[in-house]
N, CA, C and O of each residue as an XYZ file, in Angstrom:
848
protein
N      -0.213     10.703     -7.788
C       0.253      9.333     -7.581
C       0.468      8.637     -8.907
O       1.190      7.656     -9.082
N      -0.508      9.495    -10.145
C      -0.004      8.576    -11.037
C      -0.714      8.849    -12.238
O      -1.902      9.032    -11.977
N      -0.420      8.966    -13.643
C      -0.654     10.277    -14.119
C      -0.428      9.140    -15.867
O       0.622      8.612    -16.232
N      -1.696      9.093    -16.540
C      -2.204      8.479    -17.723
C      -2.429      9.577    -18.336
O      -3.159     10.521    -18.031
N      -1.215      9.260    -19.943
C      -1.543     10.252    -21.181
C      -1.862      9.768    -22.905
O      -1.170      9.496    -23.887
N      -2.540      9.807    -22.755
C      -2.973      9.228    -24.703
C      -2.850      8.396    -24.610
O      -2.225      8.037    -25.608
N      -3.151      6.993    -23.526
C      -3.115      5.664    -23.457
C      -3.846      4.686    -24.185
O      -4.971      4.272    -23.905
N      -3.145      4.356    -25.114
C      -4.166      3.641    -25.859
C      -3.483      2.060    -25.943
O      -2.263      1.901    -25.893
N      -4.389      0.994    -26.068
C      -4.189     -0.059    -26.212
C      -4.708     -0.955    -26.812
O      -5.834     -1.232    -26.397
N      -4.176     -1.810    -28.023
C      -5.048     -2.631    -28.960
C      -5.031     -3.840    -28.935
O      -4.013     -4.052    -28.275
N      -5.556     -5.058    -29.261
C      -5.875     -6.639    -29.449
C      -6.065     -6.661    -30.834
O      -6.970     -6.150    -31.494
N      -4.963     -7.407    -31.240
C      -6.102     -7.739    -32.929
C      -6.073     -6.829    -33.597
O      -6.624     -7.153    -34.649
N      -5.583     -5.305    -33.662
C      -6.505     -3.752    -34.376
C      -7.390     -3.625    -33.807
O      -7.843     -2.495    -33.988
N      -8.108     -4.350    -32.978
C      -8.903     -3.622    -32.343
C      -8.761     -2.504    -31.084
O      -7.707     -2.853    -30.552
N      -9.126     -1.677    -30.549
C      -8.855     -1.198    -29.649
C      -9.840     -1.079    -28.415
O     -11.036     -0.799    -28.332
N      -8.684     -1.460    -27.322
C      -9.899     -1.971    -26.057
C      -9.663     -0.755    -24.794
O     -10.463     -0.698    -23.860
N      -8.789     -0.056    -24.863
C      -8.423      0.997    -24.084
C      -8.283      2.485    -24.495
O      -7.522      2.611    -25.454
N      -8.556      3.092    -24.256
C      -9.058      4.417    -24.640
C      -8.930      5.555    -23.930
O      -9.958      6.230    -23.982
N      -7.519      6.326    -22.880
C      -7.941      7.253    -22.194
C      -6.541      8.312    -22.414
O      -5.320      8.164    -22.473
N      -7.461      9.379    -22.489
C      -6.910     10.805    -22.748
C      -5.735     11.264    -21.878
O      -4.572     11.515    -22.193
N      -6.427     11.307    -20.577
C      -5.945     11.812    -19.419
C      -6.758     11.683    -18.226
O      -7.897     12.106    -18.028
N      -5.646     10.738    -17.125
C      -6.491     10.712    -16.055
C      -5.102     10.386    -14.727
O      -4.419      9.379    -14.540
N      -5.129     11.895    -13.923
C      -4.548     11.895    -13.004
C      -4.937     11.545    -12.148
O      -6.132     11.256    -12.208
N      -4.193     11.328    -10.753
C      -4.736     10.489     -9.548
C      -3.966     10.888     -8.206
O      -2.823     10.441     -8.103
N      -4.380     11.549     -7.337
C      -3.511     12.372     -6.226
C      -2.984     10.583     -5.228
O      -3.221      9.396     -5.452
N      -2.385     11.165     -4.388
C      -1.602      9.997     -3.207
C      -2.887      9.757     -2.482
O      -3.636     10.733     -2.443
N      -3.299      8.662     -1.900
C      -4.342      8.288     -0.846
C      -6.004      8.373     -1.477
O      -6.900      7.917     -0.765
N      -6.258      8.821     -2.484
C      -7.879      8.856     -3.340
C      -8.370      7.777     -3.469
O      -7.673      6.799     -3.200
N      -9.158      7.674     -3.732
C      -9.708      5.878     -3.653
C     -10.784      6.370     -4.708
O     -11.287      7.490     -4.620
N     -11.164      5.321     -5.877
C     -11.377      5.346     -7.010
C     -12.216      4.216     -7.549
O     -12.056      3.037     -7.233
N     -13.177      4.696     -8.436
C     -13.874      2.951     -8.794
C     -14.000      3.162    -10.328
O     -14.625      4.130    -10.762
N     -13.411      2.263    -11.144
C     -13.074      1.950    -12.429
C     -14.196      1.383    -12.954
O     -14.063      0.171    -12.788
N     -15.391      1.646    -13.583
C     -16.767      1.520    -13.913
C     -16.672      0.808    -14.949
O     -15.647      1.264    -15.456
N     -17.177     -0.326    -15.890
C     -17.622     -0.494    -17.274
C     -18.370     -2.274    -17.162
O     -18.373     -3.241    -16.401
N     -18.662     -2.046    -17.849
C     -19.558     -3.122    -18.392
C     -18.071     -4.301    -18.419
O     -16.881     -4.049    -18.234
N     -18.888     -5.840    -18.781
C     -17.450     -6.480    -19.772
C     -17.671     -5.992    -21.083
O     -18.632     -5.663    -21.780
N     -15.930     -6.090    -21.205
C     -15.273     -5.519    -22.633
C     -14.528     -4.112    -22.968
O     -13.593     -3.810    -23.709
N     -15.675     -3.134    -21.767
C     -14.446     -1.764    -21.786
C     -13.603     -1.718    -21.309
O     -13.609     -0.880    -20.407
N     -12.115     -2.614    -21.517
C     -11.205     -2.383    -20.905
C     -11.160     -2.229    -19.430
O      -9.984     -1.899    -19.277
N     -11.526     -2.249    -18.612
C     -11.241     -2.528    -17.083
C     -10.015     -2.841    -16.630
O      -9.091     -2.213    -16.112
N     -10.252     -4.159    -16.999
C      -9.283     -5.153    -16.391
C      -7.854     -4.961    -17.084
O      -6.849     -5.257    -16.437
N      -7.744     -4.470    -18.388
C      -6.639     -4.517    -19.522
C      -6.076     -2.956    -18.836
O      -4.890     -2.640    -18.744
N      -7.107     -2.214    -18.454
C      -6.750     -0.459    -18.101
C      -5.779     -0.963    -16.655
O      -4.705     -0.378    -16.514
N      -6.061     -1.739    -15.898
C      -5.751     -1.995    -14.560
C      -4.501     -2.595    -14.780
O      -3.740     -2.264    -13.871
N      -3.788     -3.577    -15.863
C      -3.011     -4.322    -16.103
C      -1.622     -2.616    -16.552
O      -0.594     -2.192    -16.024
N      -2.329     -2.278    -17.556
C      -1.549     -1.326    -17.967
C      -1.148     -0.587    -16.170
O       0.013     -0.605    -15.762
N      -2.173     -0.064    -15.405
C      -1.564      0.948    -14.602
C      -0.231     -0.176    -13.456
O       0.852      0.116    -12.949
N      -1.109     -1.533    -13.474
C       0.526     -2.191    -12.607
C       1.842     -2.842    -13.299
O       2.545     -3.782    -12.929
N       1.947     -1.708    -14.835
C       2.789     -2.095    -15.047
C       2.944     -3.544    -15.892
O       4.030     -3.990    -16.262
N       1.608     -4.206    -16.128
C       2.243     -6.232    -16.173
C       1.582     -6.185    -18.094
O       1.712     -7.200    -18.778
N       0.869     -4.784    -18.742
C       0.828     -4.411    -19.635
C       1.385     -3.235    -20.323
O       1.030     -2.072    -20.133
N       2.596     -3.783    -21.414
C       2.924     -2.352    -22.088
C       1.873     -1.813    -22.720
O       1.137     -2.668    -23.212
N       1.389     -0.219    -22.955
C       0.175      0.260    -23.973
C       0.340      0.721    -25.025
O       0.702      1.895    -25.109
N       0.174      0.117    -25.914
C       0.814      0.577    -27.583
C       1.041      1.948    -27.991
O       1.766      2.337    -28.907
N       0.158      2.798    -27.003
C       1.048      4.080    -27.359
C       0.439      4.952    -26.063
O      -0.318      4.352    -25.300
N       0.726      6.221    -25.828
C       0.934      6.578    -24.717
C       2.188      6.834    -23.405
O       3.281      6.367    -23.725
N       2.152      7.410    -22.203
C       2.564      7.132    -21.270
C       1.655      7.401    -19.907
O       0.693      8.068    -19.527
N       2.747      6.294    -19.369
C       2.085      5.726    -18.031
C       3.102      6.377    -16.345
O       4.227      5.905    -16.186
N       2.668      7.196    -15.492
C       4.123      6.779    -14.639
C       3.403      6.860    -13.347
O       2.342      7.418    -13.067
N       4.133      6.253    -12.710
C       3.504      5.790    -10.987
C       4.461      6.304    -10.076
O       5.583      5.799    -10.045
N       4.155      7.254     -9.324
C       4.983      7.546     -8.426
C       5.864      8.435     -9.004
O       6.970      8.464     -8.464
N       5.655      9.353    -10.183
C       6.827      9.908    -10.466
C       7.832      9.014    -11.729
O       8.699      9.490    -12.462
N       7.483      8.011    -11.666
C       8.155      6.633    -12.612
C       7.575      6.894    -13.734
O       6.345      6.921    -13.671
N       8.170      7.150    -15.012
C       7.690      6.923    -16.419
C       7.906      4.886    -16.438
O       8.944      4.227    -16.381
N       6.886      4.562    -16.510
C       6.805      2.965    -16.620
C       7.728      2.440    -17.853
O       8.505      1.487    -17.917
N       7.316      3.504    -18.886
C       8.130      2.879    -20.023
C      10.063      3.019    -19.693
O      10.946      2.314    -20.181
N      10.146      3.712    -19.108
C      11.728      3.796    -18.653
C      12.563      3.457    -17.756
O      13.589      3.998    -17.341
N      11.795      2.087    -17.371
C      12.523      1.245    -17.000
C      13.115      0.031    -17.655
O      12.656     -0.037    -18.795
N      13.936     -0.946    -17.411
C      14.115     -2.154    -17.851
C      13.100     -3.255    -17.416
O      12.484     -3.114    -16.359
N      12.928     -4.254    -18.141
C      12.427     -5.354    -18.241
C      12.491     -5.463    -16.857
O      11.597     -5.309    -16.026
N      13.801     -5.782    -16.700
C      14.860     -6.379    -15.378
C      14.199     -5.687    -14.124
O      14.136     -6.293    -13.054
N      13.579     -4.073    -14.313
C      13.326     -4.069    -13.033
C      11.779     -3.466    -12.575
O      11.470     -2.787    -11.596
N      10.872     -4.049    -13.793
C       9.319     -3.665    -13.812
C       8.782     -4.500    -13.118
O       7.570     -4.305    -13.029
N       9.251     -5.605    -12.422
C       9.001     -6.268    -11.430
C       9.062     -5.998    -10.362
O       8.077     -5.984     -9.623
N       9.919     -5.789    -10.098
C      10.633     -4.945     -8.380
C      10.097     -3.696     -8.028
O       9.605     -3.595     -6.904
N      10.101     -2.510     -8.947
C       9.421     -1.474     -8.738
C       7.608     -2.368     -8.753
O       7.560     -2.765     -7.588
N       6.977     -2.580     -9.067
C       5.609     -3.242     -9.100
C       5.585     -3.686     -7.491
O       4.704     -3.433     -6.668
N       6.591     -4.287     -7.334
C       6.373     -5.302     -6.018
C       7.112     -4.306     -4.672
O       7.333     -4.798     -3.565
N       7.383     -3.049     -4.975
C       7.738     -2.490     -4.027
C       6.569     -0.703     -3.895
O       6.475      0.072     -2.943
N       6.047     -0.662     -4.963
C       5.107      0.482     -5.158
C       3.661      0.061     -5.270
O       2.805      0.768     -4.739
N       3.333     -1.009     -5.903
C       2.075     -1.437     -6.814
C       1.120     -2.680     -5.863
O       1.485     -3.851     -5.759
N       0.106     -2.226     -5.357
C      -0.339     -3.911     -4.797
C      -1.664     -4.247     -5.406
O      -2.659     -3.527     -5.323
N      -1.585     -5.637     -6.153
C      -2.330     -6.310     -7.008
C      -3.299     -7.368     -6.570
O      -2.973     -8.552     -6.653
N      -4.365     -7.041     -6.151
C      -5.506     -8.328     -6.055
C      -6.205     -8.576     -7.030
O      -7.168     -7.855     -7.290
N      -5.847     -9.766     -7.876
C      -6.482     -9.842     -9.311
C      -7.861    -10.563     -8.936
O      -8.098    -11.178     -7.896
N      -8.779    -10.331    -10.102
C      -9.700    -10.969     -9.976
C     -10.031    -12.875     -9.741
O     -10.792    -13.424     -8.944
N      -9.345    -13.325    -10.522
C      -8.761    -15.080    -10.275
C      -7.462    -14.376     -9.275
O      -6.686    -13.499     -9.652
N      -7.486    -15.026     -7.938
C      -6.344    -14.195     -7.037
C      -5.521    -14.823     -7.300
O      -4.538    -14.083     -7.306
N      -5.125    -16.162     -7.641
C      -3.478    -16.264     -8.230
C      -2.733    -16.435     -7.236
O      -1.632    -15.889     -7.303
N      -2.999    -17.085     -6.223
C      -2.618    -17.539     -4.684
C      -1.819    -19.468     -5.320
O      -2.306    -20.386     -5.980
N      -0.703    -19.291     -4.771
C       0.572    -20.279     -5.151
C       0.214    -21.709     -4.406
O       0.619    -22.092     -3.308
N      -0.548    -22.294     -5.209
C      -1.015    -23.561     -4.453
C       0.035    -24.292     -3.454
O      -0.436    -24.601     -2.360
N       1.371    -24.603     -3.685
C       2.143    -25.405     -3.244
C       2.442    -24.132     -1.778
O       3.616    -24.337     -1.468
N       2.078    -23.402     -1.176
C       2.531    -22.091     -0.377
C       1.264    -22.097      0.625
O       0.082    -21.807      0.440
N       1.863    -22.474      1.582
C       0.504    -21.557      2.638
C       0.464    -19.903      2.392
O       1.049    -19.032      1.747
N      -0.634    -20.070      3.357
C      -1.002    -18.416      3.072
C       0.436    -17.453      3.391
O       0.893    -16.515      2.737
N       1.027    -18.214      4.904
C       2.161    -17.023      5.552
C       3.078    -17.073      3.956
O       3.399    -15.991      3.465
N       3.326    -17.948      3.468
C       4.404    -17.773      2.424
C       4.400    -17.232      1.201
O       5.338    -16.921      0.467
N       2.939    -17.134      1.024
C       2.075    -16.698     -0.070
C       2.225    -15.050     -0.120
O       2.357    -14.309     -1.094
N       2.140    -14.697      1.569
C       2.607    -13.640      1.448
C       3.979    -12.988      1.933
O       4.332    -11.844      1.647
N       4.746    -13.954      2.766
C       6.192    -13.970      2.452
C       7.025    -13.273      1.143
O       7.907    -12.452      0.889
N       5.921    -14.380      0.403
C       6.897    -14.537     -1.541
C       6.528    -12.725     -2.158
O       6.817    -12.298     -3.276
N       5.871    -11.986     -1.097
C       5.897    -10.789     -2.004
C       7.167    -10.030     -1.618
O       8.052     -9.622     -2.370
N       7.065     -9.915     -0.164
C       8.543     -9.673      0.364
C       9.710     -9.753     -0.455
O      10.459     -8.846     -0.818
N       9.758    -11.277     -0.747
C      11.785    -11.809     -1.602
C      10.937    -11.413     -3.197
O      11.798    -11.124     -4.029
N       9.951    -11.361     -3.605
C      10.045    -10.695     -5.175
C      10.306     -9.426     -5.495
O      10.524     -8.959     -6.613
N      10.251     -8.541     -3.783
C      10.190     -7.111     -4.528
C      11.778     -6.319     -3.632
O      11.997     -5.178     -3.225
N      12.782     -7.872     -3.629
C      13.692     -7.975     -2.803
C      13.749     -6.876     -1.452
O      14.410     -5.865     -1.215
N      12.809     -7.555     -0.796
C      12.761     -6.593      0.761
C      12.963     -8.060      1.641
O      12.678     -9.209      1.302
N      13.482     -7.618      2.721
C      13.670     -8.149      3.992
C      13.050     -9.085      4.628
O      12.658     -8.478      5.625
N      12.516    -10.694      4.781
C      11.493    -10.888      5.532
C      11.233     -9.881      6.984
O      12.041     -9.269      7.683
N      10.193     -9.981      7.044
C       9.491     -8.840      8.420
C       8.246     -9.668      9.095
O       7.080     -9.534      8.725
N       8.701    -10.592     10.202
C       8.418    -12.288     10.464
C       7.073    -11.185     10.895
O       6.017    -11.364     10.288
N       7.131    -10.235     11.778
C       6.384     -9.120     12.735
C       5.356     -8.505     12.049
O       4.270     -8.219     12.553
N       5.733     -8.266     10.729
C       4.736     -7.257      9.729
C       3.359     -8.493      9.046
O       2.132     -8.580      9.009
N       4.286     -9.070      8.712
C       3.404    -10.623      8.086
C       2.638    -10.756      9.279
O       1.561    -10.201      9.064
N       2.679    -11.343     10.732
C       1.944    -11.827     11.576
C       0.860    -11.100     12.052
O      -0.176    -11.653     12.420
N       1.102     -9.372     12.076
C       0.338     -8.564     12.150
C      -1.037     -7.982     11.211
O      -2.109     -7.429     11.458
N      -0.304     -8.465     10.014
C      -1.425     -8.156      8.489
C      -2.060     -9.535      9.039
O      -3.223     -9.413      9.425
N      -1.514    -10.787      9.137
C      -2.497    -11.842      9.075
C      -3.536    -11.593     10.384
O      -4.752    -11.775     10.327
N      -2.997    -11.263     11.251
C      -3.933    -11.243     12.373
C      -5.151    -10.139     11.948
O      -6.297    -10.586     11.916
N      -4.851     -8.155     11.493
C      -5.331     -7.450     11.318
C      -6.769     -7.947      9.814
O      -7.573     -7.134      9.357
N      -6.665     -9.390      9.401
C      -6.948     -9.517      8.253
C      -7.874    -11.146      8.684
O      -8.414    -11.818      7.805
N      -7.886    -11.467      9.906
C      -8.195    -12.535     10.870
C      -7.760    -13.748      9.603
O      -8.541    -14.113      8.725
N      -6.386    -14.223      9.762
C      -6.252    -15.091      8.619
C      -5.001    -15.714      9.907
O      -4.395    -16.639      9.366
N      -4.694    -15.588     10.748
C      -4.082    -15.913     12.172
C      -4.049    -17.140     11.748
O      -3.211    -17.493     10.918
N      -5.133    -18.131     12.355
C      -5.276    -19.296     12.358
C      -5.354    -20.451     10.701
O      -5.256    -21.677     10.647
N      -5.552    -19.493      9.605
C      -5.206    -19.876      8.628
C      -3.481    -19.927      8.199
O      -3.077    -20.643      7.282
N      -2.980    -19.442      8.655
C      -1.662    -18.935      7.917
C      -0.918    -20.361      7.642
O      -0.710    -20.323      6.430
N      -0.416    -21.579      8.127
C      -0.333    -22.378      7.662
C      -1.329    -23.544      6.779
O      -1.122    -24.691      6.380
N      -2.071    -22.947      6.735
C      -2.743    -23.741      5.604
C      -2.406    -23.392      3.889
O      -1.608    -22.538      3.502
N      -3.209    -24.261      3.043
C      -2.694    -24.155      1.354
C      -3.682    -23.329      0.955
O      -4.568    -23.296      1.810
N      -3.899    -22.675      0.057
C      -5.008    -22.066     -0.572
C      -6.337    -23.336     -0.715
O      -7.426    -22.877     -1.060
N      -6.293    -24.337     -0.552
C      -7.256    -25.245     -1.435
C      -7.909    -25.543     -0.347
O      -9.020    -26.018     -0.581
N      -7.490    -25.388      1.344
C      -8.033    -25.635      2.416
C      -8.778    -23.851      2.847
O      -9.118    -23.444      3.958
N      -8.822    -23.229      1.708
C      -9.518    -21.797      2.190
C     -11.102    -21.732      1.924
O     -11.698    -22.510      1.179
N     -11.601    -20.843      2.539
C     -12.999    -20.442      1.908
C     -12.372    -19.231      1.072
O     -11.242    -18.741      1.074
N     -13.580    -18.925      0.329
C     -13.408    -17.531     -0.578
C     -12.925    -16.529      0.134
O     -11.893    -15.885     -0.058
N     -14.054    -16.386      1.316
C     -13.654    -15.051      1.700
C     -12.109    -15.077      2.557
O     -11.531    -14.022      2.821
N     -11.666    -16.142      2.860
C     -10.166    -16.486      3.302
C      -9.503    -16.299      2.036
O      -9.278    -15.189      1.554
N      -9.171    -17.477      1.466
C      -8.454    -16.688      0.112
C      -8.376    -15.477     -0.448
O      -7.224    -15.227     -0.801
N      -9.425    -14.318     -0.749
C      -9.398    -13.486     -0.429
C      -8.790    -12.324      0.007
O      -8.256    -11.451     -0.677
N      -8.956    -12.409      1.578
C      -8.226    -11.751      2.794
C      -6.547    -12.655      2.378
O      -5.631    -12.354      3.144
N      -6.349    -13.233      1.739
C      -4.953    -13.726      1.710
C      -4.551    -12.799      0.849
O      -3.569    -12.094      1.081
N      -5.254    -12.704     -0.218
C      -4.542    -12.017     -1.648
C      -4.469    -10.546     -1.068
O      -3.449     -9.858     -1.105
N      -5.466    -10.221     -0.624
C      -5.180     -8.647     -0.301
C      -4.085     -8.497      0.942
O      -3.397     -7.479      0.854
N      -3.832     -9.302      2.018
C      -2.491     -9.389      2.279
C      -0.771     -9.590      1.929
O       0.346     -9.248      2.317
N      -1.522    -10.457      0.843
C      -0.148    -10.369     -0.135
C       0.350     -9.243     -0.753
O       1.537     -8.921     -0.805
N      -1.063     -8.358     -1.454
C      -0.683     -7.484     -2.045
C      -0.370     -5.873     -1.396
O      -0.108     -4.886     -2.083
N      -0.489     -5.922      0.260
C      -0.519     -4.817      1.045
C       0.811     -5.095      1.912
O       1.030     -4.109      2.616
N       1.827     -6.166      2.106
C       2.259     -6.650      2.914
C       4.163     -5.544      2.796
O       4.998     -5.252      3.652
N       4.041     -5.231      1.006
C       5.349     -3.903      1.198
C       4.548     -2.588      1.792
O       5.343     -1.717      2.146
N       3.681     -2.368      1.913
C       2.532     -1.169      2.052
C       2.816     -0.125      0.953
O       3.279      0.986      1.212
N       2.518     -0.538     -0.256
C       2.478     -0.246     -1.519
C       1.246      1.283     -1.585
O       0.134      1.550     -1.129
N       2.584      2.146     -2.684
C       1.674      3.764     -2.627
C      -0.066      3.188     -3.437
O      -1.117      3.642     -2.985
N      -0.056      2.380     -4.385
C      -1.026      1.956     -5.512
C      -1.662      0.783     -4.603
O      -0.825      0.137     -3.972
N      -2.830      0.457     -4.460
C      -3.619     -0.883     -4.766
C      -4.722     -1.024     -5.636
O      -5.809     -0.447     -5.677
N      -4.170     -1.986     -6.378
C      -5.549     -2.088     -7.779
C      -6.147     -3.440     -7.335
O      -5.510     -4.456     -7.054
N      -7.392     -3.283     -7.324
C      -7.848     -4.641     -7.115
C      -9.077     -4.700     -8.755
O      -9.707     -3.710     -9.127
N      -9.132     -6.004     -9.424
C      -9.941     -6.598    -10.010
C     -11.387     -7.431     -9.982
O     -11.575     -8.647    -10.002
N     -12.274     -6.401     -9.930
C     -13.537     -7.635     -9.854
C     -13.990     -7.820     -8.287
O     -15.145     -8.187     -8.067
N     -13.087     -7.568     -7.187
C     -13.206     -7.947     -6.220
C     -14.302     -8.549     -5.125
O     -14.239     -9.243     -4.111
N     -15.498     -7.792     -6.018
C     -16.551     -8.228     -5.349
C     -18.064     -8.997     -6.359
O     -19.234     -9.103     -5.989
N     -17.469     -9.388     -7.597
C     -18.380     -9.497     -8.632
C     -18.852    -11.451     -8.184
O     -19.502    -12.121     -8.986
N     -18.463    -11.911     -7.099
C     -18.576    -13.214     -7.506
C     -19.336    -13.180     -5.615
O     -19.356    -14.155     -4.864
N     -19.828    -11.874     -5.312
C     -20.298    -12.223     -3.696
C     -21.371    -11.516     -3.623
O     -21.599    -10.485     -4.255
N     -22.399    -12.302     -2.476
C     -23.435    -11.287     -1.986
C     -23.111    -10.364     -1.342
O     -21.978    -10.049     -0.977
N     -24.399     -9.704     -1.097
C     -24.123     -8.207     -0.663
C     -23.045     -7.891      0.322
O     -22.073     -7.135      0.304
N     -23.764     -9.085      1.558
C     -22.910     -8.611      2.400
C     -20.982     -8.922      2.552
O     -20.150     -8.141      3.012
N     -20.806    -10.006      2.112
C     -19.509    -10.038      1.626
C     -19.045     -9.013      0.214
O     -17.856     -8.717      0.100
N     -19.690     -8.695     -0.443
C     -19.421     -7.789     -1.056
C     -19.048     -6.419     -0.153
O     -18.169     -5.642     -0.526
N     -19.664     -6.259      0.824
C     -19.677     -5.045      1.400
C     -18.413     -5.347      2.376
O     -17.798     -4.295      2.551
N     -17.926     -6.246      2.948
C     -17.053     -6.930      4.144
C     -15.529     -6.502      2.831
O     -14.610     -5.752      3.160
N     -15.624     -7.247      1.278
C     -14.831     -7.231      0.562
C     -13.770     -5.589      0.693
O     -12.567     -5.506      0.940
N     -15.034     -4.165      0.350
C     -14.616     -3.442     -0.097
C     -14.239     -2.540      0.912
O     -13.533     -1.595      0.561
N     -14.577     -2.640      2.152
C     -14.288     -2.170      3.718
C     -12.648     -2.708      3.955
O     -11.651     -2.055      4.264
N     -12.795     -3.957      3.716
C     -11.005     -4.418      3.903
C      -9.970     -3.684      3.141
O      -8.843     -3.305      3.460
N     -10.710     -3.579      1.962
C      -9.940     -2.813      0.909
C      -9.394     -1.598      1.087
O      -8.199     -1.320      0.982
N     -10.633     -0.592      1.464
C     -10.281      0.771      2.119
C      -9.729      1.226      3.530
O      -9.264      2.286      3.950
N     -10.073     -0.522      4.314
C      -9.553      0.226      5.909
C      -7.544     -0.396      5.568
O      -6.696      0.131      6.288
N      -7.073     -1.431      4.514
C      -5.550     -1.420      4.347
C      -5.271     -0.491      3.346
O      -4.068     -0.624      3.122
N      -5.840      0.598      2.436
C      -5.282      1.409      1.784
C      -5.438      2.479      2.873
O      -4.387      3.106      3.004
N      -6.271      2.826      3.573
C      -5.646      3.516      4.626
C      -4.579      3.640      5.678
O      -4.100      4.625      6.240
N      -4.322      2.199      5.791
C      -3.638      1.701      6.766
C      -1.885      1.928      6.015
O      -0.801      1.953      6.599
N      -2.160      2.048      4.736
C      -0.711      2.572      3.867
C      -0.651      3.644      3.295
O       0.268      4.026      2.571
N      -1.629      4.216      3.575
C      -1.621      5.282      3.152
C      -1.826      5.784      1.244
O      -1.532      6.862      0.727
N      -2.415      4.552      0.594
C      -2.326      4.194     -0.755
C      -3.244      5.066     -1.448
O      -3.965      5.876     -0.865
N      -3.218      4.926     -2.469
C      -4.436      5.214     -3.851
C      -5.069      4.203     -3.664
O      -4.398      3.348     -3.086
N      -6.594      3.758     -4.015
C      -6.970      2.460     -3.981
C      -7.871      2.809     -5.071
O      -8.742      3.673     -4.967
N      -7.541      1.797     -6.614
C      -8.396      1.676     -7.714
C      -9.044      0.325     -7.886
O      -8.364     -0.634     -8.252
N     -10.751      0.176     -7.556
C     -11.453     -0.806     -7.684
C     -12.021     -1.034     -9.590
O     -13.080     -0.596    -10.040
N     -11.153     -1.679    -10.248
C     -12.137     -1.893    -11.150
C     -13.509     -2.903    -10.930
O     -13.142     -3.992    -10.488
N     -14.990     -2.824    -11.124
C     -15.842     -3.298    -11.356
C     -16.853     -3.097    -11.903
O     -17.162     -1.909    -11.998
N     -17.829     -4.154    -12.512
C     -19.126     -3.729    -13.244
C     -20.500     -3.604    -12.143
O     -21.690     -3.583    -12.457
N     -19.781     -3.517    -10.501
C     -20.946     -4.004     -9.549
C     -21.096     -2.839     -9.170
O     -20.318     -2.354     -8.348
N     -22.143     -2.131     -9.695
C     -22.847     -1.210     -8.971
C     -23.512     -1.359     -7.390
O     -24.393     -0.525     -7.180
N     -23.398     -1.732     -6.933
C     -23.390     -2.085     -5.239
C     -22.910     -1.334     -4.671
O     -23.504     -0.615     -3.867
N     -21.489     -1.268     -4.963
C     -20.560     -0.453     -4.301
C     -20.498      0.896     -4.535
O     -19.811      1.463     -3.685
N     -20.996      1.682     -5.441
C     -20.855      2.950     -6.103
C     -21.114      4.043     -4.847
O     -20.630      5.175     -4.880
N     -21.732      3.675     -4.021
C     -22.354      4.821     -3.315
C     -20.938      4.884     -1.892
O     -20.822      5.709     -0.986
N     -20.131      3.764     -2.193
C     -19.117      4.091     -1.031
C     -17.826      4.789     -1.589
O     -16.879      4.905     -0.812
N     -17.694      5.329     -3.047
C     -16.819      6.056     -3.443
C     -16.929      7.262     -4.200
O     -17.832      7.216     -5.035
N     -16.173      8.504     -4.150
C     -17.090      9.582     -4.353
C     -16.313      9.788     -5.994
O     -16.744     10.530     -6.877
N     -15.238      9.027     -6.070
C     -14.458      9.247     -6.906
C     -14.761      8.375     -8.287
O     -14.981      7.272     -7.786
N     -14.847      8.270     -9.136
C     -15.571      7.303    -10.305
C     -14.725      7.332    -11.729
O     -13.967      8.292    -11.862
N     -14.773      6.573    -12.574
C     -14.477      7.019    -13.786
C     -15.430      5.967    -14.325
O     -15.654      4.965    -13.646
N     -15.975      6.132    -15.450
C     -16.920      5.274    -16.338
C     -15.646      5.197    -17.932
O     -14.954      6.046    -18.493
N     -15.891      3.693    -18.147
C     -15.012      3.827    -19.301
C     -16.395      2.705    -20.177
O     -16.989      1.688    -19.819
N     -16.422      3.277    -21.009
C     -17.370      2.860    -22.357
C     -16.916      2.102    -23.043
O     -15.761      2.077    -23.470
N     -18.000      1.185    -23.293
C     -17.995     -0.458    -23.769
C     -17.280     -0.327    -25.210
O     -17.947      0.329    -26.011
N     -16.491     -0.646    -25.521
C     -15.455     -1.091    -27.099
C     -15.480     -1.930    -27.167
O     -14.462     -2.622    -27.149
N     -16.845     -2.459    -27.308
C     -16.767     -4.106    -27.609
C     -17.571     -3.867    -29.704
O     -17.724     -4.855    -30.423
């Protein structure tokens, strides 16, 4: 699904990313390990594409990332790649339905009035869907972003942090949603986090070491 070579990436001269080689089959589900500072979040940016890596290559799906245009690292992202960032980045002026509408017309696909109503329901966000983000709870907002980001049924989902700001049991509610819609698309699903909580529900791991 997606295949990291001599990826390296720097701030400053410094260097915050560091990986050799790390392949990734279609449908694996994965947990991106480190402390803050080892690159996590910067490693996660690089794989959706929204970071070039100063040297290396990257390709998703068969896609060398670097060989595309500007013009269309968006569209491929929004038609392959689904992104739940850690700050979820949910469009204040947008209810939720449009919130996840707007992934639809960015990754120029079709509205699918049927597909949207079904993720919101499968995601119990039904009765939210006309509301703004600012009328959500967490765990609503949330369940929004990971609808947004599942709503092309994208081969990739990277999520950020996802569960670093919840107790257990929403932590545990968090990473179940996660794996029962990367199943539901049949995806890769890469969790970066520093929350050991979750470790024992993925068999798959990578530890990346603190460069701080």
């Amino acid at each position: 699904m997606f295949v990291l070579k001599n990826v390296r990436h720097s701030y400053g001269g410094r260097e915050v990313v560091h990986v050799d080689q790390w392949s990734v089959a279609q449908g694996e589900h994965w947990l991106l390990l480190g402390s803050s500072g080892s690159g996590k979040s910067t490693l996660l940016h690089v794989l959706a594409g929204l970071i070039k890596p100063s040297h290396g290559a990257v390709s998703i799906a068969g896609q060398n990332l670097a060989e595309l245009p500007a013009s269309e690292i968006d569209r491929f992202r929004g038609r392959h790649i689904g992104v739940v960032f850690q700050r979820l980045h949910l469009i204040s002026s947008l209810t939720v339905q449009q919130n996840v509408s707007l992934a639809r017309y960015l990754a120029s696909e079709a509205p699918d009035a049927t597909r949207t109503q079904d993720l919101l329901a499968s995601l119990r966000l039904t009765e939210c869907a006309s509301r703004r983000p600012e009328a959500l709870s967490f765990g609503q907002a949330q369940r929004a972003a990971i609808a947004r980001a599942v709503i092309n049924k994208p081969r990739l989902i990277l999520a950020d942090e996802p569960t670093s700001n919840l107790d257990d049991a929403s932590a545990g509610i968090a990473v179940e949603l996660l794996l029962e819609q990367a199943n539901l698309c049949g995806a890769t699903l890469v969790i970066a986090t520093h929350d050991r909580r979750i470790r024992k529900r993925f068999e798959r791991q990578r530890v990346l070491e603190d460069r701080t």
